[in-house]
Structure formats: structure tokens, C-alpha cells
C-alpha positions as CSV (number, residue, x, y, z in Angstrom):
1,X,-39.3,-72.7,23.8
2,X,-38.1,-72.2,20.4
3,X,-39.9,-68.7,20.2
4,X,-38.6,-67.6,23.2
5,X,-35.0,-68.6,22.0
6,X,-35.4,-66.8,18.8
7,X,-36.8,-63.5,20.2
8,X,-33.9,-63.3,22.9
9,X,-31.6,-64.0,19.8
10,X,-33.6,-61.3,18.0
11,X,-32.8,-58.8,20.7
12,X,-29.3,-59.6,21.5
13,X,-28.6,-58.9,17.3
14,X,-30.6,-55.5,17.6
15,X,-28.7,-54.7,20.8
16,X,-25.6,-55.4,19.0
17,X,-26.1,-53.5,15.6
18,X,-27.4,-50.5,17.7
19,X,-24.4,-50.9,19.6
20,X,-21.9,-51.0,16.4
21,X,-23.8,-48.2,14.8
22,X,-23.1,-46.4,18.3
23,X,-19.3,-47.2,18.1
24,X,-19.3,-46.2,14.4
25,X,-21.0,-43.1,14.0
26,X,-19.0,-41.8,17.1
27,X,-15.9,-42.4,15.8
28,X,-16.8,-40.8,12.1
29,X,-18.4,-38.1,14.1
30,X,-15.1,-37.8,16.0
31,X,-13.0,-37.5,13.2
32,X,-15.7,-35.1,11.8
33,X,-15.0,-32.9,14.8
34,X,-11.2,-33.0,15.0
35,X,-11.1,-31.3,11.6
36,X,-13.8,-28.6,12.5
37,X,-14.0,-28.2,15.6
38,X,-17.1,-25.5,14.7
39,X,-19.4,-28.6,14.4
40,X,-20.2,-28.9,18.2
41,X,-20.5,-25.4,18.6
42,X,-24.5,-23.7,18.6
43,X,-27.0,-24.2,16.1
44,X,-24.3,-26.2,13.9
45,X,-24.3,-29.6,12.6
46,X,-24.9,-31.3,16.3
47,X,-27.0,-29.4,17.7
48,X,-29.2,-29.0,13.8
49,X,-29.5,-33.0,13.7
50,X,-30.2,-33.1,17.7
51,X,-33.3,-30.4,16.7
52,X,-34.4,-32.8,13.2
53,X,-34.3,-35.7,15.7
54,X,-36.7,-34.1,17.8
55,X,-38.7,-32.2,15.8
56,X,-39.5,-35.4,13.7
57,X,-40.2,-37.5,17.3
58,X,-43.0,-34.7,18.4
59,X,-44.5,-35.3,15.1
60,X,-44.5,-38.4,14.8
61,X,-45.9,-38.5,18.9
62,X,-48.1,-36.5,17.6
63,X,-49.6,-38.5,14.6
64,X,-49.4,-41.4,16.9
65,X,-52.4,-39.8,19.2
66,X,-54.5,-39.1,16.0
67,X,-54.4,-43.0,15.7
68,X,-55.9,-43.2,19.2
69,X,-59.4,-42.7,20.2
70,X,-60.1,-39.1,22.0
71,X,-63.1,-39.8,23.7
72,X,-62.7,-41.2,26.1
73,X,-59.1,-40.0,26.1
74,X,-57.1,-43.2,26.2
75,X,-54.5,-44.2,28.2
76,X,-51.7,-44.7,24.7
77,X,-53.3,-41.0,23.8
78,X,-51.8,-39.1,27.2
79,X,-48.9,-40.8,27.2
80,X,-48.1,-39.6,23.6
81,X,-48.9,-36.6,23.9
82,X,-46.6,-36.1,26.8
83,X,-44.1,-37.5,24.9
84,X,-44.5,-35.6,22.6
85,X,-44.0,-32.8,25.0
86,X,-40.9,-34.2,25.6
87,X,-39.7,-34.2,22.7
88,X,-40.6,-30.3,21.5
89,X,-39.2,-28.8,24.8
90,X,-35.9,-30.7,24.3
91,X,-35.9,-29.2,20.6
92,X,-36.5,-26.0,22.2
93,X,-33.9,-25.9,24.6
94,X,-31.4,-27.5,21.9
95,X,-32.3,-24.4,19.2
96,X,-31.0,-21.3,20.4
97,X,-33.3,-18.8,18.5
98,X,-31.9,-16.1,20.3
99,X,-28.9,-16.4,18.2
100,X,-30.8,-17.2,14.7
101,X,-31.3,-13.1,14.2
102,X,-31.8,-9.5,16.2
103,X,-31.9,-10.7,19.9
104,X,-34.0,-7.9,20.5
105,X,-37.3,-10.1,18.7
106,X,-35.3,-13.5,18.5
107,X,-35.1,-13.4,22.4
108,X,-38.4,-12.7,23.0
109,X,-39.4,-15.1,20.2
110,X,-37.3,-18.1,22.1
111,X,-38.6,-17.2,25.6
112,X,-42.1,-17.2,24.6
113,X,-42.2,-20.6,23.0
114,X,-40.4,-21.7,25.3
115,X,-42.9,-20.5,27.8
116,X,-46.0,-21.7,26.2
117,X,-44.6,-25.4,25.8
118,X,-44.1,-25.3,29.5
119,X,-47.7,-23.8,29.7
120,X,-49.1,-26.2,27.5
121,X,-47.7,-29.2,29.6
122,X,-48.7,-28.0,32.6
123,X,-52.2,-27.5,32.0
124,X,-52.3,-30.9,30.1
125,X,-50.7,-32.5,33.2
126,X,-53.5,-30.7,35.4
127,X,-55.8,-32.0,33.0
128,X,-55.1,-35.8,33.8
129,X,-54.1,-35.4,37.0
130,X,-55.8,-38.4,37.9
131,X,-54.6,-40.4,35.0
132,X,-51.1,-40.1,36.0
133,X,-51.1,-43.1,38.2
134,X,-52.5,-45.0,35.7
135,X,-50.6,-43.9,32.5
136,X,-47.2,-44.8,34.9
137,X,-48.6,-48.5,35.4
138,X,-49.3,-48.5,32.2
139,X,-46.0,-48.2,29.9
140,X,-45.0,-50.9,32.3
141,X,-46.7,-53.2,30.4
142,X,-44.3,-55.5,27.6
143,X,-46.5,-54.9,25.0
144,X,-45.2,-51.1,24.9
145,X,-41.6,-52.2,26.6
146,X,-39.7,-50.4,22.7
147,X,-41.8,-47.4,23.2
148,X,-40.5,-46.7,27.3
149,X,-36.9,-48.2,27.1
150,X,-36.2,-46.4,24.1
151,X,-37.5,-43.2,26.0
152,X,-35.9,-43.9,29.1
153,X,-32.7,-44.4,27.4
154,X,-32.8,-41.2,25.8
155,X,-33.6,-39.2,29.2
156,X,-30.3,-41.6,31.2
157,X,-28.3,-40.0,28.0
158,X,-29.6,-36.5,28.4
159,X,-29.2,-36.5,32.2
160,X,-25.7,-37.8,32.1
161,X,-24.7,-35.0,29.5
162,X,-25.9,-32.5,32.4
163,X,-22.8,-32.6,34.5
164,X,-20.9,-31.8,31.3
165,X,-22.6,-29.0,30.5
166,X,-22.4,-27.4,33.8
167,X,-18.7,-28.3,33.9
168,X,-18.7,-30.7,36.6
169,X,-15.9,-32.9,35.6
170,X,-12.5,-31.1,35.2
171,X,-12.2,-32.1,31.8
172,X,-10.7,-30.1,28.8
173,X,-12.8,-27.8,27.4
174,X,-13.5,-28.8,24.1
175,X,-13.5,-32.4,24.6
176,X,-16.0,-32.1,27.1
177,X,-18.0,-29.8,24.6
178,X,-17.9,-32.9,22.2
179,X,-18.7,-35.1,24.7
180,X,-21.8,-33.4,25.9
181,X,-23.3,-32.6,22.4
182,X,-22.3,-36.8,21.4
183,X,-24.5,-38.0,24.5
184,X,-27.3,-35.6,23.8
185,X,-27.4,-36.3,20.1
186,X,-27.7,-40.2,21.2
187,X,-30.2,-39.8,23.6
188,X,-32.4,-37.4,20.6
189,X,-31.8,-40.5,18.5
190,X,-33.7,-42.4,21.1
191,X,-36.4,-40.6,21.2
192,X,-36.6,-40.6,17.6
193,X,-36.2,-44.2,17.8
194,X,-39.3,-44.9,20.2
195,X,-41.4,-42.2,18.6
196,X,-41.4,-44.6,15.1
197,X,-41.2,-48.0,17.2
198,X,-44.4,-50.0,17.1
199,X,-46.3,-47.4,15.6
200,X,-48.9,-49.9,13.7
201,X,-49.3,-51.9,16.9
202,X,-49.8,-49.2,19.0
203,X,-52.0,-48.3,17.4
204,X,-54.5,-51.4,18.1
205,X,-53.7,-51.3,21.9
206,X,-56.3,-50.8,24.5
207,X,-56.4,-48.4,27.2
């Protein structure tokens, strides 16, 4: 009984620090923006630490599923790798390459990485068709509950920063351009945050 007092203690003081750290870093970020309002704009300082965040989640996915046996292909190992696939096609629709140099090769350049990340998860997908089922009843389980609400957190935040970018709210322009880039840089945060969470026990976990 103890125990189970302490670990619900435990998480209501991580839920609270994450919380404050929210608040915090919002407001500085706030500030931030007010004084350069360039900060939000693309491929500056939001939009550079929403790619980092990302960038460093698909690699971390993806030393996660080095950990895990590959034959047979475990259940942990497909469920990293597609987040992992997560993870890079966010960074790729986050880094606009097209603007990085010449549009006439950077275009090209973004629309065919682009292309063969969605290539790539489709045929993985096609691959495990069969596993799907299995992998969804499987990060149900408690013993991975950091690694799927931290995830699931991340896509709520990046789904509720949709409406904003495709103006849905009347809202002012650039408020809702700050707006949009704070909810998406959480939500890369998350997945950050679940890509490093548990690593060493998930490591141990059986199909």
C-alpha cells in the first residue's frame, strides 16, 4: 500500500515539474518572441530545436531496436521502428529544405526524402501487416505506459496545432503563428521525451 502511495506521489511531482517547466519555458519563450518576432518564422530557432528534438528521437528509436532481437522480429522492435518513423517524417515536414539553397535542387532534394520516408513506412507497414494487431495490444501494456503516453501526447499537441496552421480560428496572425510553432515544439519534446524513457528496461522486455 505504501508502494502504491509513493509511486502515485512520484507521478503527481513528475506531472507537476513537467507542468512548471511547460509554464516556464513558454513564458521565456514568449518574451523571446515579442522581441524577435523572426524566431517563429521558417528554419529559425523554433522550428531548428523542433528538427534537433526529432532528429535526436529517430535516433535514439533507432538505437532502441539495435537493443532488440531481429529474428524473430519482436514485437518492442516494430513498434520502434515506426516510431522512429514518426519521428523523421515530422523532422521532415518541420525542415523546409526547399528554402536552405537553389529551389531548383533543394526542391527536388526535400520532395524526394520526403518521398522515400513515406516509401520506406509503407513497405515496412506492408511488411508486418499482420503484426499490427498485435503491436496495438501491445503498448497497451503498463510496463511500456512512458513510452505510449509520452507519444500520444506529442501527436494530441501536433494535431491541435493543425487548425492553426490552416487558419481555422480567426485569430491574429502572428499570435497564432507563435502559437502553432509553441504546441508543435511541445509535442517534438514529447517524442523526445518517450524516445529516451525506459530505454534500459526496454530493453529486457519480451515480445
Amino acid at each position: 500500500m505504501k508502494n502504491a502511495v509513493a509511486i502515485k506521489l512520484t507521478g503527481l511531482g513528475t506531472g507537476a515539474l513537467m507542468l512548471l517547466g511547460a509554464v516556464v519555458s513558454a513564458a521565456l519563450l514568449y518574451l523571446a518572441w515579442r522581441i524577435d518576432p523572426t524566431l517563429a518564422d521558417e528554419n529559425h530557432l523554433f522550428e531548428n530545436a523542433q528538427v534537433a528534438c526529432l532528429l535526436l528521437g529517430t535516433l535514439l528509436h533507432v538505437h532502441r531496436t539495435t537493443c532488440l532481437p531481429s529474428h524473430p522480429e519482436t514485437l518492442a522492435r516494430i513498434l520502434s521502428v515506426l516510431l522512429a518513423f514518426l519521428c523523421l517524417g515530422c523532422a521532415l515536414r518541420e525542415l523546409d529544405i526547399d528554402d536552405l539553397g537553389d529551389r531548383r535542387y533543394f526542391l527536388p532534394l526535400e520532395t524526394g526524402l520526403r518521398a522515400l520516408a513515406l516509401g520506406g513506412l509503407g513497405l515496412y507497414l506492408l511488411r508486418h501487416l499482420t503484426h499490427l494487431w498485435a503491436v496495438c495490444l501491445f503498448i497497451l501494456r503498463a510496463r511500456c505506459a512512458s513510452l505510449v503516453h509520452l507519444s500520444l501526447l506529442g501527436i494530441l499537441l501536433y494535431v491541435a496545432s493543425w487548425p492553426l496552421d490552416k487558419k481555422v480560428f480567426a485569430l491574429d496572425v502572428n499570435a497564432s503563428l507563435w502559437l502553432e510553432e509553441m504546441l508543435e515544439l511541445y509535442a517534438c519534446c514529447m517524442f523526445l521525451a518517450a524516445a529516451y524513457s525506459d530505454r534500459r528496461r526496454w530493453t529486457l522486455m519480451p515480445a
